[in-house]
N, C-alpha and C positions, 0 to 999 in steps of 0.2 A: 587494782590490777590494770597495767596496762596494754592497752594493743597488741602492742610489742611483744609480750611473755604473757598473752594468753594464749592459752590451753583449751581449744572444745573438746564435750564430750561427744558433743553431735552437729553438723553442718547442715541446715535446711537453707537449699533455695527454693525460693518464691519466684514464679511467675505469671504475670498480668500479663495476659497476652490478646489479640485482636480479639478473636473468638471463642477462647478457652482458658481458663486460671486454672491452678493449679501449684503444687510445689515437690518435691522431691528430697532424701534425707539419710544420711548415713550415719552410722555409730563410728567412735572412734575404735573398737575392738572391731567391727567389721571392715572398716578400710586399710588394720595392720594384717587382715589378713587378705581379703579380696578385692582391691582398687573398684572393683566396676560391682562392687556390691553395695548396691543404690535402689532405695527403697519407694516406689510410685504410689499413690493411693489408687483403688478402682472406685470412680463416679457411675452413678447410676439414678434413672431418675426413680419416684416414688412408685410410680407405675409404668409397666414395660420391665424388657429384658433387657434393650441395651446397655453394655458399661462404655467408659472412656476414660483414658487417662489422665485427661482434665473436666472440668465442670465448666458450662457455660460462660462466657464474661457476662451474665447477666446480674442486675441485682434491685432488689425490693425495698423502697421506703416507704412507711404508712404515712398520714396524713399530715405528724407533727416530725414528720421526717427523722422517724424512729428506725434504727434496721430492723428488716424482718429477714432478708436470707439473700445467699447469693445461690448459681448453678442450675439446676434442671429446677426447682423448687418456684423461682421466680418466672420462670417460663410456663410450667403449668398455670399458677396464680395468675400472671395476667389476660389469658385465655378468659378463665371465669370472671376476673373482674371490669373484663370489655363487656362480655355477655350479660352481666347486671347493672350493668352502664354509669357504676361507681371508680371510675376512672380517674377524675378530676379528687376521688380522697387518697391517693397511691403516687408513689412517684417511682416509674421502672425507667432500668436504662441500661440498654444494653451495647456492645461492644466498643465500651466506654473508654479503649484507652486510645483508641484513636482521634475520640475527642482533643485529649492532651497534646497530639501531633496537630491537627485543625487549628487549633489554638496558636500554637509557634507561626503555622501558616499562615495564619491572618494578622500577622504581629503581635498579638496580646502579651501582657506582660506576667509569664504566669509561675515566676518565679516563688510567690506565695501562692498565693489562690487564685482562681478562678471558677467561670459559675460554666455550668453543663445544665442545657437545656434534655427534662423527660420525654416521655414519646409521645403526652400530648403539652409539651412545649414551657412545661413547667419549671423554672431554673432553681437547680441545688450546687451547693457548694464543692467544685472536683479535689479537694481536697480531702472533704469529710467523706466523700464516694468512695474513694481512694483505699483512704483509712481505714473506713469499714471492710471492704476487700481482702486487703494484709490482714486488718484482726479477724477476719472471719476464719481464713488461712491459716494462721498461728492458732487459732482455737481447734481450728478441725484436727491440725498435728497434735497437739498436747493432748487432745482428748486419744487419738487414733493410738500412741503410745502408753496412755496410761490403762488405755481397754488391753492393753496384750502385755501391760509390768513391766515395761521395760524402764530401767530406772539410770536415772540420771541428775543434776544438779540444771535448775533451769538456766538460771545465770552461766552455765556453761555451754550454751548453744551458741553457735555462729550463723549468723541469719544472713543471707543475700536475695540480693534482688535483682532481675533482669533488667535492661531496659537495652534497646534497639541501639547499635553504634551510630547510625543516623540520627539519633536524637540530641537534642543541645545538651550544652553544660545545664543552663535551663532546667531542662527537662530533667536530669537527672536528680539536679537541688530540689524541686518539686518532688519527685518519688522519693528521697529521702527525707524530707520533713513530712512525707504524709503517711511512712513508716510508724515514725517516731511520733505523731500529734495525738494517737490515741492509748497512748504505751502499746502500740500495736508489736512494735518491735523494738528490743534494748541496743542503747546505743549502740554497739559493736555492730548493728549491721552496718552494710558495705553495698557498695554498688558495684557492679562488672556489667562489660558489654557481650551481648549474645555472641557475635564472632569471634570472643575471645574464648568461650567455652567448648571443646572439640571432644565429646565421647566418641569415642572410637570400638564401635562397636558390630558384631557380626549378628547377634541374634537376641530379640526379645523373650522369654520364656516365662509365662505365670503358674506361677506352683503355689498354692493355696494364697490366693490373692497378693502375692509379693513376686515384683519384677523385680528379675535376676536378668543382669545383661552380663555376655562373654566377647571377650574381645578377638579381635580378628586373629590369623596365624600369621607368619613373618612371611612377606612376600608377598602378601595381597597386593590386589591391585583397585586400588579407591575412586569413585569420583563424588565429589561433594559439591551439591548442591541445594542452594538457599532455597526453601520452602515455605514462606511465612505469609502473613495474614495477609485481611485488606491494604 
């Protein structure tokens, strides 16, 4: 099947963002009926109250630079593994995708790979960082949908991905082969720039863990303003 005359049953977009990942997700029977019926996960860490509607841009490699976790999970972690001064067998890194901007900044050529130094200066591959990120993402969805039945053909999801319209061609080739490097994502994902995505919306509401947004009435009057990371 091509591009052209596919059919999703369901559209997740992914975002890697300065300080928060996350992704969002609609059924094709919920969009013929409610455009702005878009589905948010709620993060929360292991201990505490707080939720958010992204999870940290942080994330966890053990010593043979295996994943261990991305979100609030690697944030507690590395607390306890400063305090046992077992640092140097961990490799954490957080608000990683600025790295990738850094990068373009100092010239590097990081069309394929490049290397991102840990927080004690440890260098791992931004690729395989990357990758683990998106499949950790696509894991949390698959699982988060198949805990509530909702059934679908996998092959029939449309995956996207953000990336900043300040970023290069570059940059975007990068996010899209570090999608694809670990079967994180099937081909069909696609790349879009964040100011090209516009919900237009009047109010967030969570009714048993699933955000429900409504759109404004005819005649509002809007002002939009960019609010984004480091």
């Amino acid at each position: 099947m091509t591009q052209a005359n596919f059919v999703p049953q369901c559209v997740v977009a992914l975002d890697i963002g300065s300080d928060g990942c996350g992704y969002a997700f609609s059924m094709d029977y919920q969009f013929k009926t409610d455009l702005c019926d878009i589905q948010i996960p709620i993060w929360s860490p292991s201990t505490g109250s707080m939720t958010s509607l992204k999870a940290p841009s942080a994330i966890l490699f053990d010593s043979d630079k295996k994943f261990k976790a991305v979100g609030f999970d690697p944030q507690d972690k590395i607390d306890e593994i400063l305090n046992s001064g077992d640092q140097n067998n961990w490799y954490y890194v957080e608000c990683f995708k600025m790295a990738l901007y850094n990068a373009v900044e100092k010239g590097e050529d990081i069309r394929k790979d490049f290397l991102i130094r840990e927080k004690e200066g440890k260098e791992i591959s931004a690729k395989f960082l990357f990758s683990s990120s998106i499949k950790f993402l696509k894991d949390h969805f698959l699982k988060a949908v198949f805990d509530r039945q909702i059934s679908f053909q996998e092959d029939k999801i449309k995956w996207i991905s953000t990336v900043p319209a300040i970023w290069t061609d570059s940059c975007k080739q990068f996010m899209r082969e570090s999608a694809t490097e670990l079967e994180s994502v099937v081909p069909k994902e696609v790349e879009i720039d964040i100011p090209e995505i516009n919900f237009i919306v009047d109010k967030c509401e969570i009714e048993q863990r699933r955000i429900i947004l409504k759109t404004f009435q005819p005649g509002t009057k809007l002002l939009v303003v960019g609010a984004g990371g480091k």
